[in-house]
Structure formats: C-alpha cells, structure tokens
N, C-alpha and C positions, 0 to 999 in steps of 0.2 A: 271217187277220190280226187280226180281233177277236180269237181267242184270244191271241194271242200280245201284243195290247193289256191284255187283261185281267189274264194271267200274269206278264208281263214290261212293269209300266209305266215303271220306271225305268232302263229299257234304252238305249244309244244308238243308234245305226244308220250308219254308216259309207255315205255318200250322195256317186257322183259328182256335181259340182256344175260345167257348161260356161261358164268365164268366157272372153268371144267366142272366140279360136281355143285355150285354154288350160282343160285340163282340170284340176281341182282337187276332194279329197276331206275332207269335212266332217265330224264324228261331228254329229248331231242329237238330240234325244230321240224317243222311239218313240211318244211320247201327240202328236208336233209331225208329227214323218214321218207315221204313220198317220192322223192327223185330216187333214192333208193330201190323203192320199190318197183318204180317203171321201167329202174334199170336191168333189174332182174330177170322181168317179166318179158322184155324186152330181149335180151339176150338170151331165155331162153325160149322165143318164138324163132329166134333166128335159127338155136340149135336144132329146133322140131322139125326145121326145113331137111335139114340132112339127113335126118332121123327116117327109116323108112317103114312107116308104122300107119295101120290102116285110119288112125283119127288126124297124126298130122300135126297134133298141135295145135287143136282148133280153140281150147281153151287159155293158154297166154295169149292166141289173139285175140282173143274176146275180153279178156282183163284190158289189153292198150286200147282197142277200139274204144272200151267204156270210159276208158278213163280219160280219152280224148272228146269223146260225143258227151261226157260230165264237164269238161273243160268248157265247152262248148256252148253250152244250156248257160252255166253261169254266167256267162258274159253281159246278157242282160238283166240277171240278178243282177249285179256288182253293179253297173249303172242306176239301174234305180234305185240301187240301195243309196248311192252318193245324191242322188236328186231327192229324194226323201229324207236326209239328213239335212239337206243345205234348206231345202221347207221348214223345216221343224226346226232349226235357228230361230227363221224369221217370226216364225208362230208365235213361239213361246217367249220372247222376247216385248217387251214393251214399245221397243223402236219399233218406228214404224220406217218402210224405206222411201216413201212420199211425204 
C-alpha cells in the first residue's frame, strides 16, 4: 500500500461507504483512503500496546511495517520510472538533441 501511495498518488479508490441500512460507493483519493488507513492501523498498534493479550498486536505492526518497507522499495521504482519517461521523449521524437 505505501507502494501504491507513492506510485499512484493521484489515484482515486472506489470505497464502499455504509449509510445506516444503505450501501453507497464513493471514489476518494488514494493519499485520503491510504492515510486513513495507516491511521487506523497505527492507532490501533498503539492501543495493542496497553492491551495485555498473549499476541500483542503483532499484526497492525506488520500492516505499518509493510506499508513503510512498501514505501520504501518504491522509491526506486518512481526514479526510474521518471528517467524512462524523459528517454522515451527523446526516442520517439524526430529531434535530435545534437
């Protein structure tokens, strides 16, 4: 999900959304869905802290870790994505830059 934050930030996301018995589907942005989401996940790894239960809460750490080690990885997708775009200008084009 960080990836897909990073890569795709002006993305929508198409989100059921439960109005009391009435289900209804919203596009959102993907920096608004996803920050939502980390927030959640976030706040409740902190609640699993006080929580005194023999797993702990190992699994919303495991959702933030990924979603940061996801962040992470894409950093150098998103570079070469940009250097393989600015390539393939000069490619396809008839100008030459010499």
């Amino acid at each position: 999900m960080g990836a897909y934050l990073l890569l795709f930030p002006y993305a929508r996301v198409l989100t059921l959304v439960p109005v009391f018995i009435f289900l209804q589907t919203i596009e959102l942005p993907a920096v608004f869905f996803l920050g939502f989401w980390f927030l959640t996940n976030l706040l409740s790894g902190i609640g699993s802290l006080a929580a005194h239960t023999g797993a702990g809460g190992v699994a919303w750490w495991a959702h933030i870790g990924g979603f940061l080690v996801g962040l992470l990885w894409a950093l150098p997708l998103r570079r070469r994505e940009a250097r393989r775009s600015q390539r393939s200008y000069y490619a396809d084009d008839d100008y030459s830059r010499w």
